[in-house]
C-alpha positions in Angstrom: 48.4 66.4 80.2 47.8 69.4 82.4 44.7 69.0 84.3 42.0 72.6 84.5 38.7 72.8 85.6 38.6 76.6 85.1 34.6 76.8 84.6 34.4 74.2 87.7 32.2 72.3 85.5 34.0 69.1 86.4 33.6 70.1 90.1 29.8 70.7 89.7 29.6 67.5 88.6 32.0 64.9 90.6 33.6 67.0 92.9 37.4 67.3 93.5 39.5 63.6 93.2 38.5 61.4 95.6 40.5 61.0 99.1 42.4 58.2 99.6 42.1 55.6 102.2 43.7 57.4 105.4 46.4 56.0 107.7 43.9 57.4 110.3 40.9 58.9 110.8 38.0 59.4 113.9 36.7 62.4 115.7 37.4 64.6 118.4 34.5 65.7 120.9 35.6 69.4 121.3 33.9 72.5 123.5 30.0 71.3 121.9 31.2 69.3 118.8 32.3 66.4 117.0 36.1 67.3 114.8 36.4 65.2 111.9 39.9 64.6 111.2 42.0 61.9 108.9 45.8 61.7 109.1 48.0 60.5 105.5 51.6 59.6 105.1 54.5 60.5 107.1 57.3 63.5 107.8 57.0 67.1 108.7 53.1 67.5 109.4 50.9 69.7 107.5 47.3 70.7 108.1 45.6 71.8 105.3 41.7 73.8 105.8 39.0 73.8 103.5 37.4 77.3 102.7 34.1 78.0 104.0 31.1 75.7 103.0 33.5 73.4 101.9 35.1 70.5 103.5 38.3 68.1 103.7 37.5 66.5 100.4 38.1 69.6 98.6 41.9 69.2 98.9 41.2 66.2 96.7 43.6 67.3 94.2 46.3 68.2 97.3 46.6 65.7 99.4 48.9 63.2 97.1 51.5 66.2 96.0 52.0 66.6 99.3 52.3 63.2 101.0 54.2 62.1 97.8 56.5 65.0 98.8 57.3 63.5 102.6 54.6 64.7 104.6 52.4 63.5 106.7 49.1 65.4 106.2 46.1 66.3 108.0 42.8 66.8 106.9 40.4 68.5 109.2 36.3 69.2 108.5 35.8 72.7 110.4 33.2 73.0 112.7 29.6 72.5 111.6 31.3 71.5 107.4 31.7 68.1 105.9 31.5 65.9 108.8 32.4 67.8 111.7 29.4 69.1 114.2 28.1 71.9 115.8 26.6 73.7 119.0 24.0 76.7 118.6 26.8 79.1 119.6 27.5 81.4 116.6 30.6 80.4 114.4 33.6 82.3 115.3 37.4 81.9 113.8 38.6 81.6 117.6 36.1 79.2 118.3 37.5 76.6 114.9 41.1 77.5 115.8 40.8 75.7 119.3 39.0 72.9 117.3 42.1 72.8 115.4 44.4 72.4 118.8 42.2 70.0 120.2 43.0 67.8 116.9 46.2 68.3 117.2 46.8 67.4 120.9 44.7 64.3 119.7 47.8 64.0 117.5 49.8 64.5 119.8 51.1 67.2 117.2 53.5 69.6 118.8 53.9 71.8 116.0 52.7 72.0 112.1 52.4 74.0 109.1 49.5 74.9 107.5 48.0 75.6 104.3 44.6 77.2 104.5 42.0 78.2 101.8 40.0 81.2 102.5 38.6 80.7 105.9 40.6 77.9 106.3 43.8 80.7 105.9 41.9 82.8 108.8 41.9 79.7 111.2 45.2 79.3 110.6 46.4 82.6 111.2 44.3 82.9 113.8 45.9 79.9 115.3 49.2 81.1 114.3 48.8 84.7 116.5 47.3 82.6 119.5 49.6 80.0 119.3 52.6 80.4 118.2 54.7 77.8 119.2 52.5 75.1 117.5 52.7 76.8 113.9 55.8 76.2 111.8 54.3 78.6 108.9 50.9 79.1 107.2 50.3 79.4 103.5 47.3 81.9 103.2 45.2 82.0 100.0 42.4 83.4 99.2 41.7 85.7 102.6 41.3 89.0 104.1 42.1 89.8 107.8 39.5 92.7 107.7 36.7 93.9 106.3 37.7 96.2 104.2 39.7 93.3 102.2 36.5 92.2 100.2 35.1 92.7 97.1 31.1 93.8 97.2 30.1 90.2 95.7 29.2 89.6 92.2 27.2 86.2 91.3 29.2 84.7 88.4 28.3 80.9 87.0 31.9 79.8 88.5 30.1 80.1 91.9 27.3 78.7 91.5 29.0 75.5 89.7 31.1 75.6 93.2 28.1 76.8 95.6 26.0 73.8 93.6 28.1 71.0 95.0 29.0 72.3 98.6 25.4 72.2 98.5 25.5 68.2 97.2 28.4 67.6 99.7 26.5 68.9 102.7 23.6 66.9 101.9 26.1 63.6 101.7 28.2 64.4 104.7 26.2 66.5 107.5 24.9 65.2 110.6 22.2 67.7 109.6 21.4 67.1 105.8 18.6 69.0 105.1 19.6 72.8 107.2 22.2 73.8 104.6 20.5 76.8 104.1 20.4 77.8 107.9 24.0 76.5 107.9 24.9 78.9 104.8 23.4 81.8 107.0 25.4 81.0 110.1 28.8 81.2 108.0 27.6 84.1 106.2 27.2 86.1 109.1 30.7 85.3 110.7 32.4 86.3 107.2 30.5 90.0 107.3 31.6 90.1 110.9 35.0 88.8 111.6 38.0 88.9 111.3 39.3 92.2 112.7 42.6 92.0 112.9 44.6 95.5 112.6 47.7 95.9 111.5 49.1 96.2 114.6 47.7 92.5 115.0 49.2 91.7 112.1 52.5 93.0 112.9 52.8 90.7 116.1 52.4 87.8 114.1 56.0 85.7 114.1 56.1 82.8 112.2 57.1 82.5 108.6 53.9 83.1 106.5 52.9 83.3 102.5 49.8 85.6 101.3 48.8 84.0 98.3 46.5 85.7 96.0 44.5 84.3 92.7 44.7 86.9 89.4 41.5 86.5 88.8 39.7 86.4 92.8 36.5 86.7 93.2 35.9 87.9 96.5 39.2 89.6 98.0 40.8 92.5 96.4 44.3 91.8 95.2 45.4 95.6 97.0 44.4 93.9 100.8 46.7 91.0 99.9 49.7 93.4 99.4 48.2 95.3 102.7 48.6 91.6 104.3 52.2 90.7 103.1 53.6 94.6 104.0 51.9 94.1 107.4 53.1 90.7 108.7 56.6 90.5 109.2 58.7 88.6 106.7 55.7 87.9 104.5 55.9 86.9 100.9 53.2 87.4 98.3 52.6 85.2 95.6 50.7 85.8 92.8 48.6 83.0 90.9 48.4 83.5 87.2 44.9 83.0 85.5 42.8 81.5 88.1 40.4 82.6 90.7 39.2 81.9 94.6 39.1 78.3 93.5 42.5 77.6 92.4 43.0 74.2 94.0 40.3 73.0 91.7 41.2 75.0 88.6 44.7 74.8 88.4 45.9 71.9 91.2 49.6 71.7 89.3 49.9 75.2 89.8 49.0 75.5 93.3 50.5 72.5 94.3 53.8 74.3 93.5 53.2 77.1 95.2 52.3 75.3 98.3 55.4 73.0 98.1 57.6 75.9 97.5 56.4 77.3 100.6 57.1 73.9 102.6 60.6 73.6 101.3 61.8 77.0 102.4 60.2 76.6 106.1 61.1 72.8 106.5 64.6 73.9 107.6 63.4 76.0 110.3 
């Protein structure tokens, strides 16, 4: 039976499927903060980024397609989410992509591909047009690269199911339970300022790359996600039938395919 959680009612409740026990997990003390990080499996790595007020355990639904598939898979809890910390600087996309590299020269992780979920995709593009050499491909959903790429937001009960249990899972997880609400401003404020990448950014960007977009996405307009795959050399767009900015959870079977298609055509490379 296909699993759907379309109204995130399910998610409200329980959250995503539980993570398994990891092969490894710790932290890494990184430019003012503790990394969380757990490592799954084994073959071609893959590093997969919660969106933002999330963390790790949202992949919940992820994390066995993929290491069923052959890969070895790392989780990572962004800067100042799950379990991760954080310094009174301002959060910045640049500032959680070096918190990326510094888990994986932990790793001792030359190179990966990654699969990112709204900010999660802007760390990893980030990363990708910093660092090219340690990115094999990123799968991009649910993201813009600009401001312009947003919708003006609309309070719908599908958020506030999802915004409901980040808020449970913060309270769980953080180092600093009970500032959620200063933590939601903090985030807030780097999403109405960054990212600011032009297309002239985008078009330096040189490893393989997939900008996925939901039918249904609540916060990014589905015309910036063509912008995105026109701009980026060699792009593809992929569409998502019937689901929104919270796919993963809606719909895992389908977006597990999508991000296993991806894997298989840049495994090769």
């Amino acid at each position: 039976m296909t699993f759907r959680d379309d109204d995130l009612t399910i998610f409200e409740a329980d959250g995503a499927a539980p993570l398994p026990a990891a092969t490894g997990e710790g932290y890494v003390e990184h430019d003012g903060a503790r990394i969380w990080y757990a490592s799954y499996g084994t073959g071609h790595p893959v590093i997969l980024l919660h969106g933002g007020l999330g963390h790790s355990g949202n992949w919940g639904y992820q994390l066995p397609a993929l290491v069923n598939s052959g890969r070895r898979v790392i989780l990572i809890d962004s800067r100042g989410h799950g379990r991760s910390t954080r310094d009174e600087r301002p959060y910045t996309y640049h500032l959680m992509a070096s918190d990326v590299r510094a888990v994986m020269d932990t790793l001792q992780l030359e190179k990966a591909a990654f699969a990112g979920w709204s900010d999660g995709a802007c760390i990893a593009l980030v990363l990708a047009s910093q660092k090219p050499d340690r990115v094999t491909g990123v799968f991009f959903f649910g993201c813009n690269m600009d401001s312009s790429g947003t919708r003006d937001f609309v309070p719908t009960p599908v958020i506030d199911r999802c915004f409901a249990r980040h808020r449970k899972d913060y309270a769980a997880l953080s180092a600093t339970p009970d500032e959620f609400d200063a933590f939601v401003g903090a985030v807030s404020l780097m999403m109405k300022t960054e990212p600011n990448y032009t297309a002239a950014d985008l078009g330096d960007i040189r490893v393989p790359v997939a900008i996925v977009q939901s039918e249904h996405d609540e916060f990014i307009k589905p015309e910036h996600a063509a912008y995105l795959a026109r701009s980026i050399p060699g792009a593809e767009l992929i569409s998502l039938p019937g689901v929104s900015h919270f796919a993963p959870l809606q719909r895992p079977e389908l977006f597990n395919e999508a991000v296993l298609g991806f894997l298989t055509r840049i495994d090769g490379r």
